[in-house]
ZADO-1210 file (C-alpha; in nm, 4 decimals, padded with zeros to 6 digits):
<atoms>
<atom x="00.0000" y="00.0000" z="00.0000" code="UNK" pos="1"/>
<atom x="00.1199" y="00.3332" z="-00.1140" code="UNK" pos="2"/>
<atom x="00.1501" y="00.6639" z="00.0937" code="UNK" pos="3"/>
<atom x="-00.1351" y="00.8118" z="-00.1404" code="UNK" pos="4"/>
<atom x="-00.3674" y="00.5153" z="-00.0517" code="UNK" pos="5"/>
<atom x="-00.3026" y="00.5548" z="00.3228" code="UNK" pos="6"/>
<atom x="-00.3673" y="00.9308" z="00.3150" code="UNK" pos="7"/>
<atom x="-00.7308" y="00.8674" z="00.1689" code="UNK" pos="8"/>
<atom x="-00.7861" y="00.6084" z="00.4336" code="UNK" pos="9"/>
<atom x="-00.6773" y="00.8938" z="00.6814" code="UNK" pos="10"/>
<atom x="-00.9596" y="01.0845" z="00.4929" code="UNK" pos="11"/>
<atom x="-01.1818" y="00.8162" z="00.4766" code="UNK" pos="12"/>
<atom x="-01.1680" y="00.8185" z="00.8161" code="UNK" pos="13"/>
<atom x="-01.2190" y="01.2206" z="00.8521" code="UNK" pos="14"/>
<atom x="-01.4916" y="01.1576" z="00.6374" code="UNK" pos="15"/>
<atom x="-01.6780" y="00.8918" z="00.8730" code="UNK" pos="16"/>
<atom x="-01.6364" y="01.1162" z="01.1893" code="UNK" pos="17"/>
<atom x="-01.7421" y="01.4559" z="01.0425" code="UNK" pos="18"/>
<atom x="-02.0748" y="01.4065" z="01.2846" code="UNK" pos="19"/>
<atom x="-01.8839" y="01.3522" z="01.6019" code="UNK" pos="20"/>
<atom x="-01.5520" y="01.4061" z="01.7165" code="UNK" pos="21"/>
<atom x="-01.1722" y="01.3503" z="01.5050" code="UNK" pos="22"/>
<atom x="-00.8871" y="01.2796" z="01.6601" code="UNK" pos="23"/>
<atom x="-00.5750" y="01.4097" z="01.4447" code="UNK" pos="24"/>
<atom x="-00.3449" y="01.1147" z="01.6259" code="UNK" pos="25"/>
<atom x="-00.6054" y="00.8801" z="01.4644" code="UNK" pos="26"/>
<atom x="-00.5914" y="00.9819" z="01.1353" code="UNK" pos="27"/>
<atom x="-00.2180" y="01.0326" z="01.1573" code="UNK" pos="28"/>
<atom x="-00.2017" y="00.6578" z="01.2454" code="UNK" pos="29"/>
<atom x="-00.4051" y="00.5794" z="00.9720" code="UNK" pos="30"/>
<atom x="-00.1545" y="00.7367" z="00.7056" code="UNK" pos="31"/>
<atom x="00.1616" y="00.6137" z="00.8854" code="UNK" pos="32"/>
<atom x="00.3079" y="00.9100" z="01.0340" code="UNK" pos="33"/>
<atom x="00.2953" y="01.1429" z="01.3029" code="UNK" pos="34"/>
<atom x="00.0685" y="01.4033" z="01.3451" code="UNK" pos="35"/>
<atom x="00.2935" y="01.6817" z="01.2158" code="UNK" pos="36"/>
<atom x="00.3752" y="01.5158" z="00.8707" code="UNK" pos="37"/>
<atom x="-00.0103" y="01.3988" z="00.8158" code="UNK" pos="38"/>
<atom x="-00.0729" y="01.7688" z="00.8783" code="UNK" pos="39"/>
<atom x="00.2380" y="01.9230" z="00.6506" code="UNK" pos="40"/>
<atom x="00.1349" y="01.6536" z="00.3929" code="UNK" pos="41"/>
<atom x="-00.2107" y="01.7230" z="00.3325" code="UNK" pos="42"/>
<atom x="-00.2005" y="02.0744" z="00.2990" code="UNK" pos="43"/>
<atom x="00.1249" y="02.0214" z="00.0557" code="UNK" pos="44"/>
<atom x="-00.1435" y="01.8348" z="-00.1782" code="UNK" pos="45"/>
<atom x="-00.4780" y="02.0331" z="-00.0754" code="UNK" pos="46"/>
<atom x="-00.3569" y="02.3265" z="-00.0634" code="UNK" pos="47"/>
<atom x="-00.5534" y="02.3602" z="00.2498" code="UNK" pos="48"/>
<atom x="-00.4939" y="02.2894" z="00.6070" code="UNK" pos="49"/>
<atom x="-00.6518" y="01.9405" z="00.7766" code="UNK" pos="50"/>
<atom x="-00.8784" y="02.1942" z="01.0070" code="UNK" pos="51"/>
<atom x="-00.9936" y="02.3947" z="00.7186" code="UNK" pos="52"/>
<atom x="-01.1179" y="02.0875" z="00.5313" code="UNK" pos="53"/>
<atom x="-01.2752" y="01.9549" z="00.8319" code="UNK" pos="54"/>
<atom x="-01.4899" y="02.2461" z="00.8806" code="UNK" pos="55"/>
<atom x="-01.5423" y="02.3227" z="00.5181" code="UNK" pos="56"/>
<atom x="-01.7002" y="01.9384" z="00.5235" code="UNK" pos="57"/>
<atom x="-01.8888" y="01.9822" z="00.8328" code="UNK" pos="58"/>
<atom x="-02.0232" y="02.3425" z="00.7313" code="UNK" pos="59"/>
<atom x="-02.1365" y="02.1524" z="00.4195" code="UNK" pos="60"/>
<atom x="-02.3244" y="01.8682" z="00.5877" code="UNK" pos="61"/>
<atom x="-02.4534" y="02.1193" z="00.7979" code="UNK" pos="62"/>
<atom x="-02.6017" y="02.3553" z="00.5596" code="UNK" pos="63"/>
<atom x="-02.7983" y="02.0440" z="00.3749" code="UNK" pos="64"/>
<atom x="-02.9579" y="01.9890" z="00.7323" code="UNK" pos="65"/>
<atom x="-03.0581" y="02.3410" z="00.8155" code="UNK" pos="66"/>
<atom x="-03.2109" y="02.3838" z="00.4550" code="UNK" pos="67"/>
<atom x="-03.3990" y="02.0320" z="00.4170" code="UNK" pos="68"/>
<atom x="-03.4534" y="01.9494" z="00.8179" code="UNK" pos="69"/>
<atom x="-03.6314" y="02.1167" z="01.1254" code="UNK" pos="70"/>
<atom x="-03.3741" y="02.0112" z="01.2856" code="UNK" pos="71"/>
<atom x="-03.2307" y="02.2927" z="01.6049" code="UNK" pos="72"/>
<atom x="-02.9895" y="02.5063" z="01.4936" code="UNK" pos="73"/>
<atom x="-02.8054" y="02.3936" z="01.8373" code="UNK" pos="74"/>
<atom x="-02.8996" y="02.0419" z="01.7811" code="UNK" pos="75"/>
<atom x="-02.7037" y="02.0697" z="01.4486" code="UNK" pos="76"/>
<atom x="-02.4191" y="02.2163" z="01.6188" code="UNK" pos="77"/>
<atom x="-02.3912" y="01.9790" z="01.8663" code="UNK" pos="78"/>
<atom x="-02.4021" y="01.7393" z="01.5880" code="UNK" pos="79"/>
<atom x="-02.0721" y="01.8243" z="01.4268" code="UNK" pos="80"/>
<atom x="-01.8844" y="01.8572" z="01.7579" code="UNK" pos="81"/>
<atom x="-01.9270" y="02.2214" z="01.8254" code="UNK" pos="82"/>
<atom x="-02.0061" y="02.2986" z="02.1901" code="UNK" pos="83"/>
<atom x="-02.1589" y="02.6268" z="02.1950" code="UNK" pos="84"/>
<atom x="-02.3797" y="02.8456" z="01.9375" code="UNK" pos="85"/>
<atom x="-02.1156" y="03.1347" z="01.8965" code="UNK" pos="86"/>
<atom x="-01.8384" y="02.8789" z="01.7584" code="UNK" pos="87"/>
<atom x="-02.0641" y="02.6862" z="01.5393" code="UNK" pos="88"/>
<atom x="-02.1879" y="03.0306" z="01.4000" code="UNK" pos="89"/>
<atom x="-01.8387" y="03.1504" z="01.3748" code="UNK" pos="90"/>
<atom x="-01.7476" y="02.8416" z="01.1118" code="UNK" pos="91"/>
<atom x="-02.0829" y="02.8279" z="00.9489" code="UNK" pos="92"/>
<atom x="-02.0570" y="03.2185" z="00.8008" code="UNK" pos="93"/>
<atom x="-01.6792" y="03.1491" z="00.7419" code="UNK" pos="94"/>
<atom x="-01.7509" y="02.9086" z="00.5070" code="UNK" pos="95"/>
<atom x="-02.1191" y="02.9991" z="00.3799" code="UNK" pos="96"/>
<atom x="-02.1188" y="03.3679" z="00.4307" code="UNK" pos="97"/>
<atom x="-02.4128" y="03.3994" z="00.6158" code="UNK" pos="98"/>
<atom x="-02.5304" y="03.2684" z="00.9708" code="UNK" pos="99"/>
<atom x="-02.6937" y="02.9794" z="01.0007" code="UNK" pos="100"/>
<atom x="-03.0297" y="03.1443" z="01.0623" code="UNK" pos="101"/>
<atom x="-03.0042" y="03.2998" z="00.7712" code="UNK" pos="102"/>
<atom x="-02.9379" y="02.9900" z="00.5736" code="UNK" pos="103"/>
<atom x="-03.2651" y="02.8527" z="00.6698" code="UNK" pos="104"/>
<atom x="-03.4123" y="03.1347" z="00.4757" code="UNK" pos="105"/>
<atom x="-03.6049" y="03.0086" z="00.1056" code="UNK" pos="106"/>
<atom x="-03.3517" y="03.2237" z="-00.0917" code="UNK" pos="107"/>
<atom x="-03.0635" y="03.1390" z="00.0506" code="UNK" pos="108"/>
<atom x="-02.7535" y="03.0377" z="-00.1470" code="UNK" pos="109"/>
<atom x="-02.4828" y="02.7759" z="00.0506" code="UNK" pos="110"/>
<atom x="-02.1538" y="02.6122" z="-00.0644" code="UNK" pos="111"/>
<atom x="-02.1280" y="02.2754" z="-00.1041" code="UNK" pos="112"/>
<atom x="-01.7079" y="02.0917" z="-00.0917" code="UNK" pos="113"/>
<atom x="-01.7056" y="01.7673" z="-00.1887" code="UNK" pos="114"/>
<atom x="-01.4937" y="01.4942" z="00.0318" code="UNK" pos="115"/>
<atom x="-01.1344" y="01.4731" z="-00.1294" code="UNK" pos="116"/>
<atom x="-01.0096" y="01.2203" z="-00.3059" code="UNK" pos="117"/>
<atom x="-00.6540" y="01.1196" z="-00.4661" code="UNK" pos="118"/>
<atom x="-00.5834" y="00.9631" z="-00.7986" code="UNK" pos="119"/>
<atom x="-00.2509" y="00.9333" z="-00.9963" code="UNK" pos="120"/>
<atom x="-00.2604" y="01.1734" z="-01.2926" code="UNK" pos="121"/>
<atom x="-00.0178" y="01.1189" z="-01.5895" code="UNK" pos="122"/>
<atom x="00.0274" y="01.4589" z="-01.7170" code="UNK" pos="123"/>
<atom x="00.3163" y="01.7553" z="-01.8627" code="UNK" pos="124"/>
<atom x="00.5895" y="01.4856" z="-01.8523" code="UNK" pos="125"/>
<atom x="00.8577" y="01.7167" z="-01.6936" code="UNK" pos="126"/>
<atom x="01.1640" y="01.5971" z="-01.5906" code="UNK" pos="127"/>
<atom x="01.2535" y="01.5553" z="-01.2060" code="UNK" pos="128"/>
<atom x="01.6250" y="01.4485" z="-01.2148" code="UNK" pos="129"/>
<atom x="01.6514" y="01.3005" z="-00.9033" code="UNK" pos="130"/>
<atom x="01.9762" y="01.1137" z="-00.7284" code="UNK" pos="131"/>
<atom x="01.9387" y="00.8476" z="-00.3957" code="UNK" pos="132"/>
<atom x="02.1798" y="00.8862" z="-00.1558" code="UNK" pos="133"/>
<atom x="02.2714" y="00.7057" z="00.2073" code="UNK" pos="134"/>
<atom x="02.2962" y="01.0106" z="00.4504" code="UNK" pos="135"/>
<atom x="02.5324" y="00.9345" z="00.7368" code="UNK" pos="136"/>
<atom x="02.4223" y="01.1259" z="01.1133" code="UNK" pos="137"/>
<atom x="02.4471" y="01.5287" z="01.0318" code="UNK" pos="138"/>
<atom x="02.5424" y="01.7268" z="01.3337" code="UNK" pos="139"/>
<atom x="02.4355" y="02.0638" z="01.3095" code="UNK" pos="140"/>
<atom x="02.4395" y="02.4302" z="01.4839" code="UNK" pos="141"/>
<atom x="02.1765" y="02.6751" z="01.4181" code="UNK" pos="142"/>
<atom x="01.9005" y="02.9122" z="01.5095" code="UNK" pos="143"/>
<atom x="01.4846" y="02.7844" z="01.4754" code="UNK" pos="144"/>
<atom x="01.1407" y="02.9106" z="01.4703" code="UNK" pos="145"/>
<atom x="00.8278" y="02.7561" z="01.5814" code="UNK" pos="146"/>
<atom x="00.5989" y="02.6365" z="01.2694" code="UNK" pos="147"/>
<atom x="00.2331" y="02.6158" z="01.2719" code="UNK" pos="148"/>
<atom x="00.0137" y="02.3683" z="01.2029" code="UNK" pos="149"/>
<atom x="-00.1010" y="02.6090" z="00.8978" code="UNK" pos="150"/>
<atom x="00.0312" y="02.5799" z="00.5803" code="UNK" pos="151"/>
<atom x="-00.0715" y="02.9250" z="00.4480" code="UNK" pos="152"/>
<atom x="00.1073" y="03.0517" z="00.7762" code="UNK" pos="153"/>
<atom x="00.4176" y="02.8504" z="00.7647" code="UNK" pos="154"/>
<atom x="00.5050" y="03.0180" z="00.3999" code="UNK" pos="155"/>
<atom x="00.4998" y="03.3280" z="00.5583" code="UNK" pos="156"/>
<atom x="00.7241" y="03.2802" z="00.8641" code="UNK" pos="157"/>
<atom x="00.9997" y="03.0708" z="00.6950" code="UNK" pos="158"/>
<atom x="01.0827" y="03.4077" z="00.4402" code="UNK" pos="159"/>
<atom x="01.0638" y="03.5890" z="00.6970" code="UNK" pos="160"/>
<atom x="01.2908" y="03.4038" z="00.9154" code="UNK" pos="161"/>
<atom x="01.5495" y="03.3574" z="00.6639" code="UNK" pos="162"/>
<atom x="01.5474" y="03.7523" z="00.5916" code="UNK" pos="163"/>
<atom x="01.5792" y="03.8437" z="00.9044" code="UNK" pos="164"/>
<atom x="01.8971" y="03.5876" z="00.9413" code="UNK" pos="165"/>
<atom x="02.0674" y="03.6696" z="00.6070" code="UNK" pos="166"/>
<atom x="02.0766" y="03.9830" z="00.7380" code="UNK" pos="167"/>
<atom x="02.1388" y="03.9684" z="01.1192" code="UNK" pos="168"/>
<atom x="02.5093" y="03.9610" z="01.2039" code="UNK" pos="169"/>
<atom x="02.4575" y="03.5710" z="01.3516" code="UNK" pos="170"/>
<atom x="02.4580" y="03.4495" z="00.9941" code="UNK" pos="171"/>
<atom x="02.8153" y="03.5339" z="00.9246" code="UNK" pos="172"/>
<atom x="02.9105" y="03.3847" z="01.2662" code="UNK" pos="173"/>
<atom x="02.7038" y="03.0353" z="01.1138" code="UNK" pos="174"/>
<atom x="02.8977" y="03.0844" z="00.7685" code="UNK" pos="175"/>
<atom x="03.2273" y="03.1231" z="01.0116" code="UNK" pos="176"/>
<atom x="03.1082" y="02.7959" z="01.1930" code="UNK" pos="177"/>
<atom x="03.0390" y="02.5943" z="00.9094" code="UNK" pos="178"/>
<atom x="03.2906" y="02.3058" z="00.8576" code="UNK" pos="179"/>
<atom x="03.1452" y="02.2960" z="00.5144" code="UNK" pos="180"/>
<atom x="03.0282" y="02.5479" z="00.2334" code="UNK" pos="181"/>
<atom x="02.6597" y="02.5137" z="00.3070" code="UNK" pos="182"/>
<atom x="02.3733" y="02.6285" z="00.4934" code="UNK" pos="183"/>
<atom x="02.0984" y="02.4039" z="00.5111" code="UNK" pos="184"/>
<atom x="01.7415" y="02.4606" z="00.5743" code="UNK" pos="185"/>
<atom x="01.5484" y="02.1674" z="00.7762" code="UNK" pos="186"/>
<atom x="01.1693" y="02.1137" z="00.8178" code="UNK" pos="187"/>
<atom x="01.1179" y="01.8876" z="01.1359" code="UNK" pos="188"/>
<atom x="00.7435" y="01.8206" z="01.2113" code="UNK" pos="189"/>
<atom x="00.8376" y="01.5160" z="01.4252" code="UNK" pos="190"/>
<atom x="00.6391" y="01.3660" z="01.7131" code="UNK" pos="191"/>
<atom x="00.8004" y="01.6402" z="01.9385" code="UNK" pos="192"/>
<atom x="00.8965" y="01.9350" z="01.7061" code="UNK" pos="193"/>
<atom x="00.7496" y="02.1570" z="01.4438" code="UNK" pos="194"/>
<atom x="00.9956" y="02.3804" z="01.4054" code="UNK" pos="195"/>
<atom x="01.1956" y="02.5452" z="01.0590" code="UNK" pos="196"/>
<atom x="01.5945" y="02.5814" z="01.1334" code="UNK" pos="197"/>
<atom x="01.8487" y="02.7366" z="00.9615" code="UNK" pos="198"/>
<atom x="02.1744" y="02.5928" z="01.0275" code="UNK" pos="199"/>
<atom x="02.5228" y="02.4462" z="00.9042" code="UNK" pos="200"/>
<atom x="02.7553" y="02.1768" z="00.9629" code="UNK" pos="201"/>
<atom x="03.0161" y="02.2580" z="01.2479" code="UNK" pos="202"/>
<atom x="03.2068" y="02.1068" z="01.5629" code="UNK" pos="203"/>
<atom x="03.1548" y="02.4404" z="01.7733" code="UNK" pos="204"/>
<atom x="02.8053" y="02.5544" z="01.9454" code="UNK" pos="205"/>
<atom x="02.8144" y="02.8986" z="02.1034" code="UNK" pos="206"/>
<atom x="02.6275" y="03.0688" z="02.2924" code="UNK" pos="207"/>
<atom x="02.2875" y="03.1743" z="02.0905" code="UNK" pos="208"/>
<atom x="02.3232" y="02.8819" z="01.8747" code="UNK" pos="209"/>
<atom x="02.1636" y="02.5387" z="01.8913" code="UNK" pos="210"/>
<atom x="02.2875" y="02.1861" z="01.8219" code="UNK" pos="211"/>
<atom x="02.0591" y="01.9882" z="01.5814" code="UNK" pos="212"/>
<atom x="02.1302" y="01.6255" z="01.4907" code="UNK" pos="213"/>
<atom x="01.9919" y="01.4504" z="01.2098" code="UNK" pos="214"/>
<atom x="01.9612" y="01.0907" z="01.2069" code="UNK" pos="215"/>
<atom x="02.0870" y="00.8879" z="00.9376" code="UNK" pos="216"/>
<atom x="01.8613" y="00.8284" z="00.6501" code="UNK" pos="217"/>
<atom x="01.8345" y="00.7173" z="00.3118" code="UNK" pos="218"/>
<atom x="01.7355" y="01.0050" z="00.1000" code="UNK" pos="219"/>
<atom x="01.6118" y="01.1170" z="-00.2623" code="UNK" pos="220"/>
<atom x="01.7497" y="01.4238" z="-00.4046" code="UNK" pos="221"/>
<atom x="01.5793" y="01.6909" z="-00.6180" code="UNK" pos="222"/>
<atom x="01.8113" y="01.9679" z="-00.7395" code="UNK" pos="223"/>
<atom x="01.7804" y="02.2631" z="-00.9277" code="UNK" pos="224"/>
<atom x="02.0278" y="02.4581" z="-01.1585" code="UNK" pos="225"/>
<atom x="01.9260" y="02.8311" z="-01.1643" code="UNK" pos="226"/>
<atom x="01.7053" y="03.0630" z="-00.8993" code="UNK" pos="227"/>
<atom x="01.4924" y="02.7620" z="-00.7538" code="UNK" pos="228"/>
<atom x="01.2212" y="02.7309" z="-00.9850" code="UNK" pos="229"/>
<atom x="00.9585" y="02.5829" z="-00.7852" code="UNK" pos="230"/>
<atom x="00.9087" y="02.6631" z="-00.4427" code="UNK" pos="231"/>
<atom x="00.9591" y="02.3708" z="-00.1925" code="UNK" pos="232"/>
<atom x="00.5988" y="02.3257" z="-00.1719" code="UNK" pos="233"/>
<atom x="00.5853" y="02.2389" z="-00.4829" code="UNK" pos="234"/>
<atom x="00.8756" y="01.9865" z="-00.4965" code="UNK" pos="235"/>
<atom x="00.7517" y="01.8218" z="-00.1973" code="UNK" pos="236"/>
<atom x="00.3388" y="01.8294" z="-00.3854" code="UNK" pos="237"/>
<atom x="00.5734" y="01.6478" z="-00.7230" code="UNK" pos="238"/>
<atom x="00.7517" y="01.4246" z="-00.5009" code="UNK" pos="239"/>
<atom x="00.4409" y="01.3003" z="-00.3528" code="UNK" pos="240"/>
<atom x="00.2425" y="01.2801" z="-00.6961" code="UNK" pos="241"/>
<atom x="00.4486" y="01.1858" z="-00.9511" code="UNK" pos="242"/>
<atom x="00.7667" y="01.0602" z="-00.8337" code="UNK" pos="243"/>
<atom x="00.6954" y="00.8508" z="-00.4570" code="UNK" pos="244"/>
<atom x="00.3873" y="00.5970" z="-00.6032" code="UNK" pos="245"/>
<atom x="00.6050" y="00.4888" z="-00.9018" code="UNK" pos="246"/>
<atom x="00.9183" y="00.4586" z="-00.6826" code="UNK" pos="247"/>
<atom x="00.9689" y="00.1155" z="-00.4647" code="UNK" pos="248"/>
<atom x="00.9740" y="00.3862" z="-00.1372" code="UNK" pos="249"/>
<atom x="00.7797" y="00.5108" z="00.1123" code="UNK" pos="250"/>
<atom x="00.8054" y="00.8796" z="00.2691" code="UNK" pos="251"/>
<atom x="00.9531" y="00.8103" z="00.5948" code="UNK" pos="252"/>
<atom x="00.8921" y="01.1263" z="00.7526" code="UNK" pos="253"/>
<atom x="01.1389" y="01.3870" z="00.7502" code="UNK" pos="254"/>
<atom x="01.3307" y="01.5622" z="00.9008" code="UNK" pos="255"/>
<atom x="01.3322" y="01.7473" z="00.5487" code="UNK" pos="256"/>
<atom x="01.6157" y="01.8847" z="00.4453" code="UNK" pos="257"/>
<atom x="01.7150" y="02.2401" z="00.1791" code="UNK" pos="258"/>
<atom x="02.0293" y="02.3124" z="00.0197" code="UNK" pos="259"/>
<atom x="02.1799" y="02.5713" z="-00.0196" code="UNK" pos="260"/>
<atom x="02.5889" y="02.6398" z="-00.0966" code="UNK" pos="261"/>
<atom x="02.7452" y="02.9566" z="00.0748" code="UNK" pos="262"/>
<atom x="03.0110" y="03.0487" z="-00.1933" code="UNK" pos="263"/>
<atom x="02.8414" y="03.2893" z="-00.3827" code="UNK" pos="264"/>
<atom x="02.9693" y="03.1241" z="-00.7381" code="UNK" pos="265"/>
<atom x="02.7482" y="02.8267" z="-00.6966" code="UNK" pos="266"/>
<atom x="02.4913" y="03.0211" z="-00.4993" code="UNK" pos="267"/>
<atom x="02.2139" y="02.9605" z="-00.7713" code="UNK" pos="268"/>
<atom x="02.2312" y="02.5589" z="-00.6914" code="UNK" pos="269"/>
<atom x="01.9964" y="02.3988" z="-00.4221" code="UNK" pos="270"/>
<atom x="01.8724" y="02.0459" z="-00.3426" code="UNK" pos="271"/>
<atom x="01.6095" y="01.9152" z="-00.1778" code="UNK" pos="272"/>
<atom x="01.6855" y="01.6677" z="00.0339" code="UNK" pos="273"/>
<atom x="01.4098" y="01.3991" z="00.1729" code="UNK" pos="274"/>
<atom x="01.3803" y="01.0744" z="00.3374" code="UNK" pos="275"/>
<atom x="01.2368" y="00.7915" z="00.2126" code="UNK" pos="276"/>
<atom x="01.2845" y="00.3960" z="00.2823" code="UNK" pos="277"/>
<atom x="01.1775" y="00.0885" z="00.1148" code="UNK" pos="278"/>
<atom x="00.8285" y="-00.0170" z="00.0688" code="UNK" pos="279"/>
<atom x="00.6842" y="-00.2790" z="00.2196" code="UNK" pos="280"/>
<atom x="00.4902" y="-00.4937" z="-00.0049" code="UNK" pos="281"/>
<atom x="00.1205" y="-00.5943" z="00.1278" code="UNK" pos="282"/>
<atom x="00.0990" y="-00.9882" z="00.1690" code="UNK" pos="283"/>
</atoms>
């Protein structure tokens, strides 16, 4: 079983618990990873966050029950695991645009999401030049900061946190530190992290810095030639589609790993770096 067949049984399961209550560790154990990765995962290829399409879902059922039932407005709420009046009606007009009593009106217009679904699409036949490596233990020094559990958030605090390195005086102390001619930027939404760090290979950890280890890990390589033409959400969206279900690996969870060379004549080079083992065929 593939990692796109155990993320719709994760939604599969969303899907049978809209009218009661989900448990994200569930569904995480449903797709085979932790909680952080099911999370990063499924907005990488929804483009919107697991709590989003929850209540976009819910909303939906919702507003078919208010229009064709007499069915309490409260009793409704209850219904999709909302406790009080004031949050239900907080996530019905965020979705629908109106309140629920208003919804109940003849003229009303709703939105209706369908549940998701995956499929392999064969399509644009672009090259992904891709290399697999065996990465030995990294031991790193660096600086982090917290990630969300929102995608839409999370691409606007890891910019932000490398422009405010590149051009805080710490960064030359890294590129001072680093015992080789790379800074490397690591995603780790592990059982006990979600956090974005910049950092570099070195022996030394002053003060301000912190020491990151990265297990060992056999890991496929994306690299790009050139200003990084795709962001990294959209590697990791390819990786997932097109390159992981014809592959004999599963995504093992991360920590993820960007490249990124500090001389400044191979400065336009980066790599994505992410882990991966063998798949284990269903009996």
């Amino acid at each position: 079983m593939n990692w796109l067949e155990h993320l719709s049984q994760a939604i599969a399961y969303l899907e049978d618990n809209l009218a009661g209550t989900i448990s994200y560790e569930e569904a995480a154990k449903i797709a085979c990873c932790t909680v952080g990765y099911f999370q990063r995962t499924f907005s990488y290829l929804t483009g919107i966050t697991v709590s989003a399409y929850i209540r976009r879902r819910r909303m939906t059922l919702a507003g078919y029950e208010l229009k064709g039932t007499d069915q309490k407005i409260i009793e409704i709420a209850h219904k999709y695991d909302y406790s009080s009046p004031t949050a239900f009606n907080r996530a019905f007009t965020s979705v629908h645009g109106m309140s629920p009593s208003q919804a109940r009106k003849s003229q009303s217009q709703l939105h209706s999401y369908a549940p998701l679904s995956f499929s392999i699409q064969l399509q644009g036949g672009e090259n992904m030049s891709y290399r697999i490596i065996e990465k030995p233990a990294m031991n790193l020094v660096g600086i982090s900061v917290p990630l969300s559990y929102d995608r839409e958030a999370d691409m606007a605090i890891v910019p932000e946190f490398w422009q405010k390195t590149i051009e805080n005086p710490l960064f030359e102390q890294l590129s001072d530190l680093a015992t080789e001619p790379v800074v490397y930027g690591i995603t780790d939404t592990s059982a006990d992290q979600h956090c974005y760090y910049i950092a570099v290979e070195a022996t030394d950890c002053p003060k301000g810095l912190i020491k990151i280890m990265i297990p060992p890990a056999k890991r496929v390589i994306f690299e790009a030639e050139g200003p990084l033409k795709e962001s990294v959400q959209t590697m990791f969206k390819r990786f997932l589609l097109e390159w992981l279900p014809f592959s004999h690996y599963d995504y093992s969870g991360g920590p993820d790993i960007e490249f990124y060379p500090l001389e400044p004549k191979h400065n336009e080079h980066s790599e994505i770096w992410i882990a991966i083992k063998e798949k284990k065929h269903d009996l």
